[in-house]
C-alpha positions in Angstrom: 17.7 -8.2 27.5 19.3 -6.7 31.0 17.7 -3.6 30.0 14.4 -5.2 29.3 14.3 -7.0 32.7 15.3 -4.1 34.4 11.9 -2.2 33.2 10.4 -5.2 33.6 11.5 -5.2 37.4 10.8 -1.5 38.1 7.3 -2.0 36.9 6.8 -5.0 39.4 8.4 -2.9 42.1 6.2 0.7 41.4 3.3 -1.7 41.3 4.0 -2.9 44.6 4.2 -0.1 46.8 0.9 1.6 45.1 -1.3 -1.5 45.7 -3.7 0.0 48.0 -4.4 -1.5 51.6 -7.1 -4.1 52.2 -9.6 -2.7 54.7 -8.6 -5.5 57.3 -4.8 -3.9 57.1 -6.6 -0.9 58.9 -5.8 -1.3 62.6 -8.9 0.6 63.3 -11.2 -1.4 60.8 -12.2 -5.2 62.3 -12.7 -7.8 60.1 -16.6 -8.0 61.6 -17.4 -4.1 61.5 -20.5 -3.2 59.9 -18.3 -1.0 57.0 -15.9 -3.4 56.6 -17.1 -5.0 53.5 -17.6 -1.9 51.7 -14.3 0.2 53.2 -12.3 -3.1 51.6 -13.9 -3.4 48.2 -13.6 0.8 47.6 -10.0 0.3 49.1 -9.3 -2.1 46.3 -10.3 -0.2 43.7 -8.4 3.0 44.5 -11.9 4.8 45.5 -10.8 5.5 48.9 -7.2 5.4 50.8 -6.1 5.7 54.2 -4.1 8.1 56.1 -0.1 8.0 56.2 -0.3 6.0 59.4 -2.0 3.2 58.2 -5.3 3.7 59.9 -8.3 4.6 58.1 -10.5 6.9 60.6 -14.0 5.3 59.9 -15.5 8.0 62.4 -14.1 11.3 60.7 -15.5 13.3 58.4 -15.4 13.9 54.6 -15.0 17.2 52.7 -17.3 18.0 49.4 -14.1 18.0 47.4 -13.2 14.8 48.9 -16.4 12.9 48.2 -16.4 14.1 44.8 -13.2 12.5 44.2 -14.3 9.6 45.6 -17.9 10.0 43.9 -16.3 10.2 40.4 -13.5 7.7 40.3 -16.5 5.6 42.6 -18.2 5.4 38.8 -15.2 4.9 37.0 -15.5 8.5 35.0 -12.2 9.7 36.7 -10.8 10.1 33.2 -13.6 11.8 31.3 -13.1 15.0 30.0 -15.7 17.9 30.7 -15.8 20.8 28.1 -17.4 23.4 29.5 -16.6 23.8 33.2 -19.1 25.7 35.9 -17.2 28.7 37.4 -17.1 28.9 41.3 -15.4 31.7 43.4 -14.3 29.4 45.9 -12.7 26.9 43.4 -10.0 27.7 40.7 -8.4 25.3 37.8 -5.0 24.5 40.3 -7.4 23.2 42.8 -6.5 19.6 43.6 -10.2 18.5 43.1 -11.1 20.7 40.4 -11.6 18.1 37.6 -13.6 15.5 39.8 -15.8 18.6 41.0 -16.3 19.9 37.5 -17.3 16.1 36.6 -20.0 15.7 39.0 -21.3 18.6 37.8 -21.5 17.3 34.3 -22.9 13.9 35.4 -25.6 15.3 37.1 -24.3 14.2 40.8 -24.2 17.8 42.2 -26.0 20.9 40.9 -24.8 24.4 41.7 -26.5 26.3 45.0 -28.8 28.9 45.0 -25.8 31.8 44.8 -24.8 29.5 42.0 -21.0 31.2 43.3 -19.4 29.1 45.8 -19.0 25.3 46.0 -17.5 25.2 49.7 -15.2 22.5 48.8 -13.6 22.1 52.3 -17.1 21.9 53.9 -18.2 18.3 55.7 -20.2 16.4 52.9 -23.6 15.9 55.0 -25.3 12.3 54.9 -28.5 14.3 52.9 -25.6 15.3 50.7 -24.0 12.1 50.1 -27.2 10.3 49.8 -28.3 13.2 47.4 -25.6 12.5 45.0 -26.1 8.1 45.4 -29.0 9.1 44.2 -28.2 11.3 41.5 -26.1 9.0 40.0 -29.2 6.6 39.0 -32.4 6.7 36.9 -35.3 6.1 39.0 -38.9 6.2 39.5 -40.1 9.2 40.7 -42.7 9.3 43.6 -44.6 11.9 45.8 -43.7 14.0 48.5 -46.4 11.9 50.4 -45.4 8.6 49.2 -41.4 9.8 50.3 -42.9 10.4 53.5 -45.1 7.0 53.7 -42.1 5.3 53.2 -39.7 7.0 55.3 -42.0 7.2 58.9 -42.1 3.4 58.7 -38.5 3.1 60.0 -37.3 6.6 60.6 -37.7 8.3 63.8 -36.6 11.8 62.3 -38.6 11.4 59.2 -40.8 14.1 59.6 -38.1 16.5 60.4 -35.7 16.4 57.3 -35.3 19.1 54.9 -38.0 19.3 52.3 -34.9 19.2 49.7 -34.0 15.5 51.4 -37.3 13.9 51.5 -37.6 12.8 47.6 -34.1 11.8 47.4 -34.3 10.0 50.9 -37.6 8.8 49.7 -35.7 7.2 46.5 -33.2 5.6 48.4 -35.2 4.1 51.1 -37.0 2.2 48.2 -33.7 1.4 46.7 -32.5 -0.1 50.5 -29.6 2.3 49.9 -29.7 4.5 53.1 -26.8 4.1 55.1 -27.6 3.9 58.9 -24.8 2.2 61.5 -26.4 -0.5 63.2 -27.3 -0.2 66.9 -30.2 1.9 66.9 -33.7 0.9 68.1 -35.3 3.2 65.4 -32.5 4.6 63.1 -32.8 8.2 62.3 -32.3 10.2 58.9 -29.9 12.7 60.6 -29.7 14.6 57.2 -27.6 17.5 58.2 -24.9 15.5 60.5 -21.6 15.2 58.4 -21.5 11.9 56.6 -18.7 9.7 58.4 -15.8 7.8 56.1 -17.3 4.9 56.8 -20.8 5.9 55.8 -19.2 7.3 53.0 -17.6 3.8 52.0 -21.0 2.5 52.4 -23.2 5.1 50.4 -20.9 4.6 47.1 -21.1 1.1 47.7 -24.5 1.1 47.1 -24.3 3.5 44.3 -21.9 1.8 42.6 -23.9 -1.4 42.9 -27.1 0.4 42.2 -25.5 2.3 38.9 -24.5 -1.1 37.3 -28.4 -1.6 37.2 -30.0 1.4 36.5 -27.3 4.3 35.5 -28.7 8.2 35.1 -28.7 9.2 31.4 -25.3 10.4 31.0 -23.8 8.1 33.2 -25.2 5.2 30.8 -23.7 7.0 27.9 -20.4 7.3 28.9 -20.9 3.8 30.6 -21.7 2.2 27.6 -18.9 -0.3 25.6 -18.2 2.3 22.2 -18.3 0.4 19.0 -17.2 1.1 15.1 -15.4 -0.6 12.3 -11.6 -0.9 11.9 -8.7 -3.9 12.2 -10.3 -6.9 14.0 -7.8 -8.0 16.5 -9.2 -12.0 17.1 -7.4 -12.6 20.0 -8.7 -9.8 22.0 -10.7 -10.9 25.0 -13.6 -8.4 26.6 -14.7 -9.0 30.4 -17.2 -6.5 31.6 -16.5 -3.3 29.9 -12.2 -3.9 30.0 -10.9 -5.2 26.6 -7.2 -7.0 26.9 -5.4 -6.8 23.2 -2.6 -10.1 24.7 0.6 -10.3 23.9 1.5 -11.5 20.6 -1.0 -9.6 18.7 -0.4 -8.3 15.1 -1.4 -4.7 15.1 -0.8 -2.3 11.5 0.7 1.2 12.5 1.5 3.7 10.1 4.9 5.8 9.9 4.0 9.7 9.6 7.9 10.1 7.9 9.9 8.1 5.3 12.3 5.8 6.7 14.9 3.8 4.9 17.3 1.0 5.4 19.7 3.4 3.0 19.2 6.5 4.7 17.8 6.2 8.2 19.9 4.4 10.8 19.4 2.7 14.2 18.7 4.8 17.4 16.4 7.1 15.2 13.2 7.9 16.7 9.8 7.6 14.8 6.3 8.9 14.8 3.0 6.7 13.7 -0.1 6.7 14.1 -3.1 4.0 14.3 -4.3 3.8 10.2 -7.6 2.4 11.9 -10.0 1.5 15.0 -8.3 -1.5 16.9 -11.2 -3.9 17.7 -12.6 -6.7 18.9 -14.6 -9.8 17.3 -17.8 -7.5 18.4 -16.4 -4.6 17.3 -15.6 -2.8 20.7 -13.2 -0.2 19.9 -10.0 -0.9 22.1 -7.9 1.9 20.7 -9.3 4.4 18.4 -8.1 5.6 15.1 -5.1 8.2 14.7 -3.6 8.1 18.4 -0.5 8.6 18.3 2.5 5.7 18.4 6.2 6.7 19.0 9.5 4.3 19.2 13.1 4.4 17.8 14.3 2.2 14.8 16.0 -0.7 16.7 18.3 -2.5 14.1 18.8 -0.6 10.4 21.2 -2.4 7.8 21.4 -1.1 4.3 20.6 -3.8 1.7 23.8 -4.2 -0.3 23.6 -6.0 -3.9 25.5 -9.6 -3.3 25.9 -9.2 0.3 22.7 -8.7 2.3 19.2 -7.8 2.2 18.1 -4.8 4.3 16.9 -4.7 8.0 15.1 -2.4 9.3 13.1 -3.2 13.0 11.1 -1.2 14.8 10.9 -1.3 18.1 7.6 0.9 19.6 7.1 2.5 23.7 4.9 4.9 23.4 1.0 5.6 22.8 -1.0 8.9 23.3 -4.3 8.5 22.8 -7.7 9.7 22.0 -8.0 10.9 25.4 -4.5 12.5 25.7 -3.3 10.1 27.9 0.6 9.1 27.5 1.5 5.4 28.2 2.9 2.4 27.1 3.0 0.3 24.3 5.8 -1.9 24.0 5.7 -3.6 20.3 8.1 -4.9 17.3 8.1 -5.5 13.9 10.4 -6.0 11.1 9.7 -4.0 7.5 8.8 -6.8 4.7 8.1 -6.0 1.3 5.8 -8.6 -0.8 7.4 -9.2 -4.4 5.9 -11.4 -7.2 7.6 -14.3 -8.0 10.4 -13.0 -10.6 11.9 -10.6 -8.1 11.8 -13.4 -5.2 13.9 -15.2 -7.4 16.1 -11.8 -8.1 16.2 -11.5 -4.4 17.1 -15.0 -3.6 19.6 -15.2 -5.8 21.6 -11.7 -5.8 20.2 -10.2 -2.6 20.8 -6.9 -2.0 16.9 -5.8 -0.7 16.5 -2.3 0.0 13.4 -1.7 2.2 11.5 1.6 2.9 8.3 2.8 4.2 6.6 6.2 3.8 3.4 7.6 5.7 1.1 5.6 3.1 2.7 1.8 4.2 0.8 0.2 6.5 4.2 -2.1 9.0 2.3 -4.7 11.3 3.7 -4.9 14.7 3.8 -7.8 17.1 2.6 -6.4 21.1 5.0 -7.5 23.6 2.8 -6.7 26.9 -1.0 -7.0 27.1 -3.0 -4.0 26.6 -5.8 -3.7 28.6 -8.3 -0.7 28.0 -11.4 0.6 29.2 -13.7 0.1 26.5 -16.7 2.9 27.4 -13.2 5.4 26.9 -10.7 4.3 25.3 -8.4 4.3 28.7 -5.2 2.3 28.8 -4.5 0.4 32.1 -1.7 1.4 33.1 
């Protein structure tokens, strides 16, 4: 038990000092300026942080890799897995933003340059950039250059001096109400090739975020969309949105991948199992997927004696990896049962002596002793 509420504490205290800041804990963000909204709701979800002083910088400006990052994890897809990445010269695997880069690539956020050879990852993202990819990340009606430019020299003083590559995709966005212009300005301007600011930043993903809830690109909606299949219906699992919470106190079956025996195994001894089956919900959302990996130690093993005792044998599981490689926890117990007919009840009852076993074909059902929540569109574990 001390041990237990040790882990238990550690976890409170790690989640503590990673919640990320409200945007009106940035000294340089008021409660009334006109990114404040969006800088606090992207701050809350771990889409963009602030600087080691506290402050946030809503005037500075925000590298390609950066935005990216922010674009990707912005559409929840931080933890998809891309299999065949786009070379660059400027860009290797140890690069920090690598992975984000090479999955705005695959959703259709970014396309390579002309060269095709360089991504300039250190560059300033420019606001045609940024709004580019806000774009990108939605399925839209597509329109004229003349009907882009119809719409844009209503309210832009600059609109018939953008790049030709800006004018469909600031065309799109004006008819969307997603370009991001500070207030102030008696008539706003486009200023497509001016770096894009943090707070314009915070604002542009705000609106594709918003707008991709709605109307998602192709691939986006694929890997946005709640997987389903057959498998072990788990009743008390509850689904908000596209997260699925298996509670505490859930029976789930798990499979041992090595005999184990109250007569030859003992306690301390780690095990391996897997998932015999799809975890799911009522609906049949997937909330962990068949054959991830489960691994824990034998808690309490006493041999079955005959006229003493029956056997014990507990399990006690920690670990899951799952479909997606990812390595986390998932505390559970259960206790090894075996079903007799009636005559050996009676046996059992009255001379005792129960030896229990279980080999890679037995199916042991575990009680969860934390929620699990999970991402249902990919299998992700909240951690």
């Amino acid at each position: 038990m001390k041990n237990l509420l040790r882990v238990v504490f550690s976890l409170m205290v790690g989640a503590f000092c990673i919640m990320p800041a409200s945007a009106f804990q940035f000294p340089d963000v008021a409660t009334d300026y006109w990114a404040a909204k969006q800088i606090e709701i992207l701050t809350d979800k771990g889409v963009i942080v602030g600087y080691p002083d506290g402050t946030f910088k809503p005037d500075a400006n925000v590298t390609r890799a950066e935005f990216a990052t922010m674009a990707i994890k912005a559409l929840g897809q931080e933890h998809t897995k891309v299999a065949q990445p786009v070379e660059f010269t400027d860009i290797t695997p140890d690069h920090w933003a690598y992975d984000a880069i090479q999955k705005a690539l695959y959703f259709d956020l970014i396309s390579r340059e002309k060269d095709g050879s360089v991504f300039r990852p250190d560059d300033s993202v420019s606001r045609e950039e940024a709004t580019t990819v806000a774009v990108n990340a939605l399925t839209t009606e597509e329109i004229s250059p003349a009907k882009a430019k119809e719409v844009l020299s209503r309210k832009y003083a600059d609109a018939n001096s953008i790049p030709s590559s800006f004018l469909i995709p600031a065309g799109k966005s004006e008819i969307l109400n997603m370009i991001v212009v500070a207030p102030g300005q008696d008539k706003p301007k486009l200023e497509a090739e001016r770096p894009a600011t943090r707070a314009e930043v915070a604002a542009i993903l705000y609106n594709m975020t918003e707008q991709s809830k709605l109307n998602p690109n192709a691939k986006l909606a694929e890997a946005m969309r709640k997987k389903t299949g057959e498998g072990y219906v788990i009743p008390e699992a509850t689904v908000q949105g596209s997260v699925g919470v298996i509670p505490a106190g859930a029976i789930v079956p798990v499979k041992v991948t090595k005999y184990i025996s109250t007569q030859s195994s003992k306690a301390g001894d780690m095990y391996v199992a897997t998932v015999p089956q799809n975890y799911i919900t009522r609906d049949k959302f997937i909330l962990v997927y068949e054959n991830s990996n489960l691994k824990g130690q034998l808690l309490d093993v006493r041999s079955g004696k005959w006229f003493v005792r029956n056997g014990v044998l507990v399990l006690n599981n920690s670990l899951i990896t799952t479909s997606n490689d990812q390595v986390t926890e998932l505390l559970a117990s259960g206790e090894l049962h075996k079903d007799r007919n009636w005559f050996m009840k009676i046996v059992r009852a009255t001379l005792k002596g129960e030896k229990l076993d279980a080999t890679p074909e037995d199916v042991i059902y575990m009680k969860l002793l934390k929620p699990l929540k999970v991402d249902l569109t990919n299998g992700w574990i909240y951690e």
